[in-house]
TIDODREN-790120 format. One record per residue (C-alpha): y, z, x. Coordinates in steps of 0.2 Angstrom, whole numbers, plus 5000, padded with zeros to 4 digits. Layout:
% residues N
- py  pz  px
- Y  Z  X
...
***
This chain:
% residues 775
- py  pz  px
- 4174  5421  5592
- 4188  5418  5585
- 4190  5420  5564
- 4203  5412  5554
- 4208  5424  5539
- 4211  5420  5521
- 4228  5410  5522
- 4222  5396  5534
- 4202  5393  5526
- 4197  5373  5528
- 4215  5367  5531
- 4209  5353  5540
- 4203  5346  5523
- 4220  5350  5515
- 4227  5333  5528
- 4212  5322  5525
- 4208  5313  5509
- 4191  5314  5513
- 4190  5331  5512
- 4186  5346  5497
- 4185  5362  5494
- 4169  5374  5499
- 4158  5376  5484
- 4164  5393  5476
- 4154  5411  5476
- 4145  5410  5461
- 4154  5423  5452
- 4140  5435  5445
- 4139  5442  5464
- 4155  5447  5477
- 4155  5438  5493
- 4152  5444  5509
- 4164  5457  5513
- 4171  5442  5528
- 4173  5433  5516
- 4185  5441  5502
- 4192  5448  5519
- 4197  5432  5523
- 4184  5426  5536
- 4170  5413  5536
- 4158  5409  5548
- 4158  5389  5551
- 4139  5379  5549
- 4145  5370  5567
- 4148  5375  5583
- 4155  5392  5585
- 4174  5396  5584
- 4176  5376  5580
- 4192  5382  5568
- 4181  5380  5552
- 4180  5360  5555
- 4161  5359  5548
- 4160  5369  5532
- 4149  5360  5519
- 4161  5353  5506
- 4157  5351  5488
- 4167  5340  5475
- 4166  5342  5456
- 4172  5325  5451
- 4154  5318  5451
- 4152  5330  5436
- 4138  5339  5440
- 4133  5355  5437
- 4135  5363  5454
- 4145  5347  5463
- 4142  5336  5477
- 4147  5338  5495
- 4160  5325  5499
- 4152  5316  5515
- 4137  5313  5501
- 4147  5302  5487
- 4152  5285  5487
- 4171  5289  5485
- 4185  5290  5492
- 4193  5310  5488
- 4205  5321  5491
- 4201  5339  5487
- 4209  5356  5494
- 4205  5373  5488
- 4215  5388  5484
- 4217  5394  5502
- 4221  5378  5508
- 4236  5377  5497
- 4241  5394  5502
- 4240  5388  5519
- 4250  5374  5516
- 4261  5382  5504
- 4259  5368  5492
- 4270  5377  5475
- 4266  5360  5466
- 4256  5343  5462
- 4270  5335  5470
- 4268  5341  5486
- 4250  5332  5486
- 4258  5317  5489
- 4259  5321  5510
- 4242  5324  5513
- 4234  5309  5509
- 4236  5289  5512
- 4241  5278  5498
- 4245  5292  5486
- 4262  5296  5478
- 4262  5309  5465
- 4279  5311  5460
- 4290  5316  5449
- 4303  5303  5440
- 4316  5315  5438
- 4324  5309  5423
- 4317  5327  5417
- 4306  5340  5425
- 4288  5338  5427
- 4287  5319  5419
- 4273  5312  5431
- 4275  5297  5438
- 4261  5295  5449
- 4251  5281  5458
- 4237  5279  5466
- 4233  5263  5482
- 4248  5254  5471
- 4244  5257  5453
- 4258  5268  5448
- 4272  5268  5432
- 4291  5272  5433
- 4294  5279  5416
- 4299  5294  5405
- 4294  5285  5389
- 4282  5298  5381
- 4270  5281  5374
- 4266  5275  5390
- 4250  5280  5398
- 4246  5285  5415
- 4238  5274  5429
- 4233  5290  5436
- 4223  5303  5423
- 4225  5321  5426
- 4214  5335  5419
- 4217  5352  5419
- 4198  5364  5419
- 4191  5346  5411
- 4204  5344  5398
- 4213  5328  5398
- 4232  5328  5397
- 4237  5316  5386
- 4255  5313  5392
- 4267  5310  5408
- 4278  5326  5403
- 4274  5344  5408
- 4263  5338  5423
- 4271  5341  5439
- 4262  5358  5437
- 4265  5374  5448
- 4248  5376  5459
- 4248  5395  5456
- 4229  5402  5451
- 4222  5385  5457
- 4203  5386  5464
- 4204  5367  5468
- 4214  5352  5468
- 4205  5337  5468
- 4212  5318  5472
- 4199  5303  5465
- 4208  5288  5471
- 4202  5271  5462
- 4196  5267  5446
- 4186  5283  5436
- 4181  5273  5420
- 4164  5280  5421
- 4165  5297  5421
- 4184  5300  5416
- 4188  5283  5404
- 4205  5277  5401
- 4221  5279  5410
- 4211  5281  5427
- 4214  5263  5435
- 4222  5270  5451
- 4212  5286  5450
- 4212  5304  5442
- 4218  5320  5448
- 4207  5337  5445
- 4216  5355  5444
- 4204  5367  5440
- 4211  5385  5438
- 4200  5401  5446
- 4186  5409  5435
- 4185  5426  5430
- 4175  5436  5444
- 4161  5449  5440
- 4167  5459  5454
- 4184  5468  5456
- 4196  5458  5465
- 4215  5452  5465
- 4233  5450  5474
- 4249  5451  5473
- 4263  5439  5483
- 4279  5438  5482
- 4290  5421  5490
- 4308  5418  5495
- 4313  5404  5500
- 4329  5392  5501
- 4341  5379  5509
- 4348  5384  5529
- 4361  5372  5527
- 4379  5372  5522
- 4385  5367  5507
- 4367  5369  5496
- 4362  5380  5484
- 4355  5398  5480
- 4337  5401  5485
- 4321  5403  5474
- 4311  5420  5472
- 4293  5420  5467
- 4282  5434  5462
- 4263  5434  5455
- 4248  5442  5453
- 4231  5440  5447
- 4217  5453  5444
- 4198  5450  5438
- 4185  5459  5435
- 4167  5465  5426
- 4170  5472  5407
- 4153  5473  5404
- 4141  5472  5419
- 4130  5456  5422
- 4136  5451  5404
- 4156  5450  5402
- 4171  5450  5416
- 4190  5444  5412
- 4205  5437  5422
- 4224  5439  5418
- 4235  5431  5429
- 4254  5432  5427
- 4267  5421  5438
- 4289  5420  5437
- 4298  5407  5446
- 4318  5413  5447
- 4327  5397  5456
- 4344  5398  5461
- 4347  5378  5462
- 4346  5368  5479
- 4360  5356  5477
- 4380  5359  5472
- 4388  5350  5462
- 4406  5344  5472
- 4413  5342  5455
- 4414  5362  5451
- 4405  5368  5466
- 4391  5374  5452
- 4372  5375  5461
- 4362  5362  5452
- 4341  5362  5450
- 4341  5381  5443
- 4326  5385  5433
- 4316  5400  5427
- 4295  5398  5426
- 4283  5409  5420
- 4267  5406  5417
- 4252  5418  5409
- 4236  5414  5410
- 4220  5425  5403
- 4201  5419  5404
- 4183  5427  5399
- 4167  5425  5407
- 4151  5428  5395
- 4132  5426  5404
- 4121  5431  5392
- 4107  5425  5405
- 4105  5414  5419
- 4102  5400  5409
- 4119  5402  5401
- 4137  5403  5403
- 4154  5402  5393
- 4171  5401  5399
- 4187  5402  5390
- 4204  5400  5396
- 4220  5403  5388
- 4239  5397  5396
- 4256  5400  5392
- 4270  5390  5401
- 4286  5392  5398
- 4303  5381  5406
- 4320  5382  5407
- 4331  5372  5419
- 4345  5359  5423
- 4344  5344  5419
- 4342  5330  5434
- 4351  5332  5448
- 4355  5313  5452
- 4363  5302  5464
- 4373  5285  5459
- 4372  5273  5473
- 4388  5263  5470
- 4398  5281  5475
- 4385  5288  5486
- 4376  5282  5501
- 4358  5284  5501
- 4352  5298  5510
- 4364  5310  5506
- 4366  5323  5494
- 4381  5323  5490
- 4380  5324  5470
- 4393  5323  5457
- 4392  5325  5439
- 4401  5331  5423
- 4386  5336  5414
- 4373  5349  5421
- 4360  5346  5408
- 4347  5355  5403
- 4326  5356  5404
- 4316  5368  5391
- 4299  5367  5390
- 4285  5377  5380
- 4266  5375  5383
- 4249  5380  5377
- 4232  5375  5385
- 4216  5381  5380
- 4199  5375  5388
- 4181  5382  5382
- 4167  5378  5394
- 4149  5378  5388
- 4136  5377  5402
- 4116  5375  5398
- 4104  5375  5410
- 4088  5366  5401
- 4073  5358  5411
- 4079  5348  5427
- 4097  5346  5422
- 4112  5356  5414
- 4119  5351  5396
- 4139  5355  5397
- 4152  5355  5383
- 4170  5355  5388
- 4183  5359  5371
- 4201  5359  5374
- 4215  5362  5365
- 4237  5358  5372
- 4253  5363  5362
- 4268  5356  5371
- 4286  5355  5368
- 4301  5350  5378
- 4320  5349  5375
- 4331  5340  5387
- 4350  5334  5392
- 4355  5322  5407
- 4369  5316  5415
- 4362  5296  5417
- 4375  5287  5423
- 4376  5302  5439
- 4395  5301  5440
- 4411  5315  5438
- 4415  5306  5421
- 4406  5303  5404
- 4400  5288  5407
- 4381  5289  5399
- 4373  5307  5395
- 4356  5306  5385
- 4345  5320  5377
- 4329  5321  5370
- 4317  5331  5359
- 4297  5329  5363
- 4282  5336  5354
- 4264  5335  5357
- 4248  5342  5350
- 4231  5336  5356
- 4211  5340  5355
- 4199  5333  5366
- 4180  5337  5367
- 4166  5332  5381
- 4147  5333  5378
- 4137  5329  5394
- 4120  5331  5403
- 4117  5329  5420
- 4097  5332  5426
- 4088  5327  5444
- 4072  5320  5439
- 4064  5315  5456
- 4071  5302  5467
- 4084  5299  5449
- 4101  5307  5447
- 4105  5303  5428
- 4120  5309  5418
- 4126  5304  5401
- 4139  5310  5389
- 4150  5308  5372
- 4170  5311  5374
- 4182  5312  5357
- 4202  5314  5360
- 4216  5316  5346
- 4234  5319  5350
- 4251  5317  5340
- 4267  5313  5348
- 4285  5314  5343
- 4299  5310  5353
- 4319  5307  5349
- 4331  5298  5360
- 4350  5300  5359
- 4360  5292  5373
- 4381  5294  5371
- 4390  5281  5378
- 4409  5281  5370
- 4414  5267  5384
- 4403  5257  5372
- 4404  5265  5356
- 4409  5283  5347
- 4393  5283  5339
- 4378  5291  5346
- 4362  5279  5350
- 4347  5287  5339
- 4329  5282  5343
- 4311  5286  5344
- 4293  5287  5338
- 4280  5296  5331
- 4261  5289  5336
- 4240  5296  5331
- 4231  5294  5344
- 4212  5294  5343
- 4198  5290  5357
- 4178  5288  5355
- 4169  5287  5371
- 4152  5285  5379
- 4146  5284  5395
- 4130  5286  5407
- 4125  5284  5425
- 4112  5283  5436
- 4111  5288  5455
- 4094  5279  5460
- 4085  5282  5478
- 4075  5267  5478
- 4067  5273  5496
- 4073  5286  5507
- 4091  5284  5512
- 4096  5270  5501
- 4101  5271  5486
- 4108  5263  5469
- 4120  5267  5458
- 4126  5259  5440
- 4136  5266  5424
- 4143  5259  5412
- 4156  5267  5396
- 4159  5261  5382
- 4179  5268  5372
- 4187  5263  5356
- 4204  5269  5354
- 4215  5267  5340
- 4236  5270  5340
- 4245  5271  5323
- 4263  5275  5323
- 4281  5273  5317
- 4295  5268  5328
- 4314  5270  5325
- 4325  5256  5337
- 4337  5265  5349
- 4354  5260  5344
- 4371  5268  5338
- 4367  5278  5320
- 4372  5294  5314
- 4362  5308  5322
- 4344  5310  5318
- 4326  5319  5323
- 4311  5308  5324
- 4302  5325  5329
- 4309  5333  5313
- 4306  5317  5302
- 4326  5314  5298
- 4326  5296  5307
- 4315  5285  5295
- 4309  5271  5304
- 4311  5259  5284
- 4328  5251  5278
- 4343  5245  5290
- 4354  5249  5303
- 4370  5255  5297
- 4381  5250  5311
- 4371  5233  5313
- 4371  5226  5298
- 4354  5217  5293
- 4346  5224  5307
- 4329  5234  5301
- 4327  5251  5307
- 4312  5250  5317
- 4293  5247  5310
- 4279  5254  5307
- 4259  5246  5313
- 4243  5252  5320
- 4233  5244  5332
- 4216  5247  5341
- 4207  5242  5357
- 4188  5244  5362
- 4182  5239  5380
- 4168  5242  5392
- 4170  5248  5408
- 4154  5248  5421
- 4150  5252  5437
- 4142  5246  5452
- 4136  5252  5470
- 4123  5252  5483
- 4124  5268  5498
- 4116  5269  5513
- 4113  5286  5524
- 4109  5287  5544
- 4110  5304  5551
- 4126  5314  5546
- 4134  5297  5542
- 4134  5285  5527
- 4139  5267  5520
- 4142  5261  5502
- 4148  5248  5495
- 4156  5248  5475
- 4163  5239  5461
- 4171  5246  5446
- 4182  5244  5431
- 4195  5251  5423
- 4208  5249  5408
- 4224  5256  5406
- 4229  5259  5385
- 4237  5248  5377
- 4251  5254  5366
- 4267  5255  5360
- 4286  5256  5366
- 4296  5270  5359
- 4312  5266  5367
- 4316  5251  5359
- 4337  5248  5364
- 4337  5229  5363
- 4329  5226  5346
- 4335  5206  5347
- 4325  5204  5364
- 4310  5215  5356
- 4308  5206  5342
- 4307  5189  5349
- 4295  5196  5359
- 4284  5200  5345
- 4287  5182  5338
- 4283  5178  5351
- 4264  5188  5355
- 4262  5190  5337
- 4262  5208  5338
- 4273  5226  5341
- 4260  5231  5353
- 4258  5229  5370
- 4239  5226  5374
- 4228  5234  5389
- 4229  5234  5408
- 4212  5229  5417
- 4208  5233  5434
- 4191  5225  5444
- 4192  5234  5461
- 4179  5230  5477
- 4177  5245  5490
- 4165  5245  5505
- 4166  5262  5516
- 4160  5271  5527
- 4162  5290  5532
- 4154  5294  5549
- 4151  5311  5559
- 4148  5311  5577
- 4149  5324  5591
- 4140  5335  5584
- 4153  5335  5569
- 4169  5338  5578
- 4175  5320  5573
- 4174  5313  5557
- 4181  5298  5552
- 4180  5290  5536
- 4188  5275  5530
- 4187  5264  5517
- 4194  5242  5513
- 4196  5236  5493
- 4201  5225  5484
- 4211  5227  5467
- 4211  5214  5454
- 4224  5218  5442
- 4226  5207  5424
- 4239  5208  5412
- 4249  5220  5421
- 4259  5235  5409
- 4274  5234  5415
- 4289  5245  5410
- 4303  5232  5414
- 4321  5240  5416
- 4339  5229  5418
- 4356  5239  5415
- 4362  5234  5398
- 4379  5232  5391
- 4376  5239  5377
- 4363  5253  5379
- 4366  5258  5397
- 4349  5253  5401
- 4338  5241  5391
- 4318  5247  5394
- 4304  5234  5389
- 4286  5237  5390
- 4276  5220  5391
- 4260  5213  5399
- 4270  5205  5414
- 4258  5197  5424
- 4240  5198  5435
- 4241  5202  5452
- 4231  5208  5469
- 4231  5223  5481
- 4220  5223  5498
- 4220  5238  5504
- 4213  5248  5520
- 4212  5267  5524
- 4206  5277  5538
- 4208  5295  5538
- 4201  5308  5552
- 4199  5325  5560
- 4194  5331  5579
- 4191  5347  5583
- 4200  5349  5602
- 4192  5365  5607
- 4186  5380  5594
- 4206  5384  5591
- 4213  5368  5589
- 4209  5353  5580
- 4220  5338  5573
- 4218  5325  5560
- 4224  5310  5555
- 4227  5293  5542
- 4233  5279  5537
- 4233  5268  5522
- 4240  5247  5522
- 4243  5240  5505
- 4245  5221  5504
- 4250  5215  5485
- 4256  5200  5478
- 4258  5195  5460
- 4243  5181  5455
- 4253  5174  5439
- 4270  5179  5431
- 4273  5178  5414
- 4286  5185  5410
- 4307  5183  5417
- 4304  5200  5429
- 4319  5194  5441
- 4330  5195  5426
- 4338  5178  5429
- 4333  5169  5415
- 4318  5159  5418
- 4299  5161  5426
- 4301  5154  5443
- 4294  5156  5461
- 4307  5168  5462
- 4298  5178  5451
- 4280  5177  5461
- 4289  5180  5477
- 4295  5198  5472
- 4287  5215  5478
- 4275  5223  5466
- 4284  5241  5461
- 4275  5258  5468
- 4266  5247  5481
- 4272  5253  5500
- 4264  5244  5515
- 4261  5258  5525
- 4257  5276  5524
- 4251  5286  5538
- 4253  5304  5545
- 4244  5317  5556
- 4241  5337  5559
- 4236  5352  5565
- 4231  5368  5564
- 4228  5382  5578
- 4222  5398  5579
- 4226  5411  5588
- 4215  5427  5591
- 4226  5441  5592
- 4212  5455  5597
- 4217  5470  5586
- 4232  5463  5581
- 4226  5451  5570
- 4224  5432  5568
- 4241  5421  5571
- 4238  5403  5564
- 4249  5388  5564
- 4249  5373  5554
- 4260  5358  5553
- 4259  5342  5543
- 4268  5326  5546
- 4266  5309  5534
- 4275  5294  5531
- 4280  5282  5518
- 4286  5264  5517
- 4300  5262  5506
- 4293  5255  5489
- 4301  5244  5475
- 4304  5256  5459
- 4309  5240  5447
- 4298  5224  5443
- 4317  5215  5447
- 4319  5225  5463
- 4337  5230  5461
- 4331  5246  5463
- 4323  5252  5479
- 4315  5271  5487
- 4318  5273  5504
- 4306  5276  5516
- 4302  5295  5517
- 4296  5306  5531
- 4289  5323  5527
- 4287  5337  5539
- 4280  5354  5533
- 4275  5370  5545
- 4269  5384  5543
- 4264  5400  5550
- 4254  5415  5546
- 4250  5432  5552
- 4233  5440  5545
- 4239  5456  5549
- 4226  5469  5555
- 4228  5477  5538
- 4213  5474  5528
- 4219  5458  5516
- 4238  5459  5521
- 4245  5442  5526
- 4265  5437  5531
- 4270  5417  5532
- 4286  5411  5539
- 4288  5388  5532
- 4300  5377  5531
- 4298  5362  5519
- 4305  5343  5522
- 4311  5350  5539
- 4317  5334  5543
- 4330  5334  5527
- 4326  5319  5518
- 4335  5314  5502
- 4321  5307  5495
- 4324  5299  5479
- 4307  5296  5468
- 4322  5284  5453
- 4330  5270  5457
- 4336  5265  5440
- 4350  5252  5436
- 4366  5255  5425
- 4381  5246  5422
- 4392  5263  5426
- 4403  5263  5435
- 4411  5246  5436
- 4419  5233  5425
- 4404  5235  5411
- 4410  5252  5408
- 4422  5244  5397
- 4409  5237  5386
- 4411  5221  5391
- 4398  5208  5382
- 4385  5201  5394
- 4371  5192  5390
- 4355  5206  5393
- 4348  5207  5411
- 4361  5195  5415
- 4371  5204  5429
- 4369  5213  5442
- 4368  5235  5441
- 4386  5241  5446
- 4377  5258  5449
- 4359  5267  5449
- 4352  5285  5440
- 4343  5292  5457
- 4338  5308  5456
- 4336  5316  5473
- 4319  5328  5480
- 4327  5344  5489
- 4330  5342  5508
- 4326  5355  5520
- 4321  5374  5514
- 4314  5387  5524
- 4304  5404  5517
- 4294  5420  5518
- 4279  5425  5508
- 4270  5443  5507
- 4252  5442  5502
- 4241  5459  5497
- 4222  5453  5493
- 4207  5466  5489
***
């Protein structure tokens, strides 16, 4: 029969969002020598291209996971070969393999997330805002947007958790959460080397990108201690020009080092410790303003190239006790992140509207949990504490307006308590009941400096005091200071029925977004009748009740599985970062609770297996939204009216869909030739509450094609990326530049239409080669 090698492992799963990767070899013992060869045998049919491997998720949080056709949720997970196969090089890239999920980038500066999840979702840089969709890096929760849009290099899984997590992964989880869990150190020798080079085809774009990395693992004491070091560089030429100079735009340099130990002192027992270094260096955004260009193209134009740098540190320590019926584990984990940044915002040849930034975050987190199978009774139960600091300074230039540089920020403690428990109970064979229930208190205490024209200060270095008056606003304060805190319960409901190979559940759940505070404060007028209005500088938490019933069914004899899934999202007191072009600040950015509103939303994802060599998949995902209650002018012409009601919710497409496939080809002696291809679609979404701004509709093709050559762990790939060359913008943000408001003309805020937009563009087509060496 035929035996797909290392590079194209379960990438039918990688298209599916029902789909996860194969539980691991446990790493005290090598696997087969198929195996780290790059073979495996399927549990199916023979030669049925690997569609009926048992798949286990870790997002249920026990000890040694659960397969995914067994859990009650919908998931997305893929493991390390599968994004080799798919040549997935970041979190980004996730976003076209599954329905109703986007995980972008804003591109106002590298790797600030802006994801969402069946229509939960933010448009924001503002360090202060939390997510909709948490991410956790080998457990560890990252407590901002910025530094996410991570390279998937060393990754042994991705995992996609779509809908609210508020058991098991508390706040900041409404639309769902997103796993990335790093490889473990090995107590067998074993390693690789790759090298990648890959670019744009077309005239008129950039240089191309070169990627080179290796990682080696192995025992230092035998049975007791075994180590990992892992080393990856990024050298990127830039894929766009810039027509203004005929500079490349996008450059960047990456390099990450990562190190990890594995103790066992007995088979009861195990610790792991990981260590990572990141380090960044770019341009700024490379944007698009659609007043001068049409959308589509990629035609940019700016005076200023900008600049990204970036310095991080993670560390994760992983405690794991086996004791009686179940496993105690303890997760510590430490971040250290910086970032420096300069962009051209109003995306025109002139100087118009440039801003930079200074960012700085420490944070400590720490999980305690116990999971244990007493009879027909799953139970788990845990205790969660997370501290961070954040810093951040905001200087825009607009010398249309004023000389004077606009000088803003914040500085915010952030401390979370939490505890949680739930119980998976089989009340008779085949049917069984689920409830949880966590409890968070979370508390926010910071200092907040308006954005407006001042001489030039740090809030990250302490030179911008957020006490006394604005200089060049006369009897305006400076900013304020204030502390606020939230506590909430989030529980969980479901029932889950099993016949045969398939099953049917049926969930309700909670979650809550934090509530918190605006650092970019550029209308202080507006902002402080607000808080005359609510009676407080804080904006208060987003609550989200969601109904699923599913069902995920095999038949055939597993060659078709087809799982889908309908809910029903109840969203109250919406967070809402509400943006008009101002006047005066370029862009005036309010953070309020706008209104309540409702998603309906269906999803169907499947895979068939043809014959043994070929198989296809499939998926689609409808959103219906509509706002419940407006309280707040979101149209941006003066009043709350119907008009108001009748807008598109922002990050909400109606339709996604998309379909695959994979074959593979036996070459005899010569090796295994296997071919994948990906295609998905999205809607064009709303990126404003007001929706003046708009992203396009995007098609995505990706193919790939690799040669396991007859050379015992030697693989060549030939891809191409966004063959169909889509300009696809992820920003659609309104400015006043260029048009009559350049001048500085006086206009009420919100009170005009946007002359232009800050739209940083995706790159279009590329196409590349990778070498891969695996013992």
């Amino acid at each position: 029969m035929s035996k797909i090698r290392h590079s194209a492992l379960a990438v039918p799963f990688a298209i599916m969002a029902s789909t996860a990767p194969a539980q691991p070899v446990p790493a005290d013992r090598p696997p087969p020598e198929e195996e780290r060869n790059g073979a495996s045998e399927p549990d199916g049919p023979e030669g049925a291209v690997q569609a009926f491997n048992t798949i286990v998720v870790t997002g249920t949080k026990r000890r040694d996971g659960e397969a995914v056709q067994d859990v009650a949720l919908a998931v997305t997970a893929l493991d390390a070969d599968t994004l080799d196969a798919l040549n997935v090089t970041d979190i980004t890239s996730l976003s076209y393999s599954a329905p109703n999920v986007a995980l972008e980038d804003v591109g106002t500066s590298k790797g600030a997330a802006n994801f969402s999840i069946r229509g939960l979702g933010i448009n924001s840089s503002i360090p202060s805002i939390d997510p909709t969709v948490g991410v956790f890096v080998d457990g560890i929760y990252i407590g901002i947007n910025n530094g996410l849009v991570l390279d998937t290099f060393d990754l042994q899984s991705a995992e996609i958790l779509r809908g609210p997590q508020g058991i098991l992964f508390g706040r900041n989880t409404t639309g769902g959460a997103v796993l990335l869990n790093t490889s473990d150190p090995t107590d067998y020798w074993s390693g690789e080397v790759r090298a990648s080079l890959e670019g744009p085809v077309d005239a008129g774009r950039g240089g191309p990108s070169t990627t080179v990395h290796g990682i080696l693992s192995g025992p230092i004491v035998n049975d007791l201690l075994s180590f990992k070091i892992a080393g990856y560089f990024n050298d990127d030429q830039g894929y766009f020009v810039n027509t203004v100079d005929g500079s490349n735009l996008g450059a960047s340099e990456t390099s990450i080092l990562r190190a990890a130990l594995r103790f066992t002192p007995s088979n009861a027992l195990t610790l792991v410790a990981k260590y990572e270094r990141l380090e960044t260096d770019a341009d700024g955004p490379a944007a698009v303003n659609h007043a001068l260009t049409r959308r589509g193209d990629f035609d940019i134009a700016i005076d200023e190239p900008g600049l990204f740098a970036s310095d991080s540190e993670l560390v994760s320590v992983r405690l794991d006790w086996d004791v009686g019926n179940g496993t105690i584990t303890n997760i510590f984990g430490y971040r250290d992140f910086t970032q420096d940044t300069v962009g051209d915002i109003d995306a025109t040849p002139l100087f118009l509207f440039h801003s930079d930034s200074e960012l700085a975050q420490d944070q400590i987190s720490n999980e305690l949990r116990y999971s244990g199978e007493f009879g027909p009774v799953i139970f788990g139960a845990g205790l969660y504490y997370f501290q961070q600091d954040i810093a951040s300074t905001e200087r825009r230039q607009l010398p249309t307006i004023t000389p004077a540089e606009f000088n803003g920020g914040g500085r915010q403690d952030h401390e979370v308590y939490g505890a949680f428990m739930q119980v998976d109970w089989e009340v008779v064979p085949d049917l069984k009941l689920i409830a949880g229930i966590r409890y968070s208190e979370e508390s926010k205490d910071v200092a907040v400096i308006y954005v407006r024209p001042r001489p030039r200060c740090s809030v990250v270095d302490g030179t911008c005091p957020a006490t006394g008056t604005n200089p060049f606003v006369p009897g305006e304060p400076n900013g304020f200071a204030d502390d606020d805190s939230w506590s909430n319960w989030t529980p969980k409901l479901g029932i889950q029925y099993f016949t045969g190979d398939s099953q049917f559940y049926a969930t309700y759940s909670r979650g809550v977004r934090s509530g918190g505070y605006n650092f970019r404060v550029t209308t202080p007028a507006a902002f402080l009748a607000q808080v005359a209005a609510t009676g407080a500088f804080s904006f208060d938490e987003e609550k989200v009740d969601a109904y699923e019933v599913g069902a995920k069914i095999q038949a055939f004899d597993r060659r078709l599985t087809l799982n889908s899934a309908i809910f029903l999202t109840n969203i109250s007191d919406m967070q809402r970062e509400v943006n008009f072009a101002s006047a005066t600040a370029g862009v005036a950015q309010s953070i309020l609770n706008t209104a309540d509103a409702q998603i309906l939303g269906l999803e169907f994802e499947g895979r068939f297996s043809v014959t043994n060599t070929l198989l296809f998949t499939a998926n689609l995902g409808i959103l219906d939204a509509e706002y419940e209650d407006v309280r707040f002018d979101i149209s941006g012409d003066g009043v709350v009216t119907q008009a108001d009601l009748d807008l598109a919710l922002p990050r909400v497409p109606e339709a996604t869909y998309g379909f695959g496939l994979i074959h593979d080809l036996d070459l005899g002696r010569a090796g295994t030739l296997v071919t994948t291809a990906n295609f998905q679609h999205r809607d064009r979404v709303a990126f404003t509450d007001s929706n003046l701004g708009w992203v396009s509709a995007s098609d995505q093709l990706d193919a790939n094609v690799t040669w396991a050559t007859p050379i015992t762990g030697l693989e060549l790939s030939i891809f191409g990326k966004n063959l169909l060359d889509e300009a696809i913008s992820h920003n659609d943000t309104q400015t006043p530049f260029p048009g009559p408001l350049s001048t500085g003309v006086a206009v009420p805020f919100g009170q005009f239409p946007a002359a232009g937009t800050f739209s940083p563009i995706a790159e279009g087509r590329r196409l590349g080669v990778e070498a891969r060496y695996a013992f």
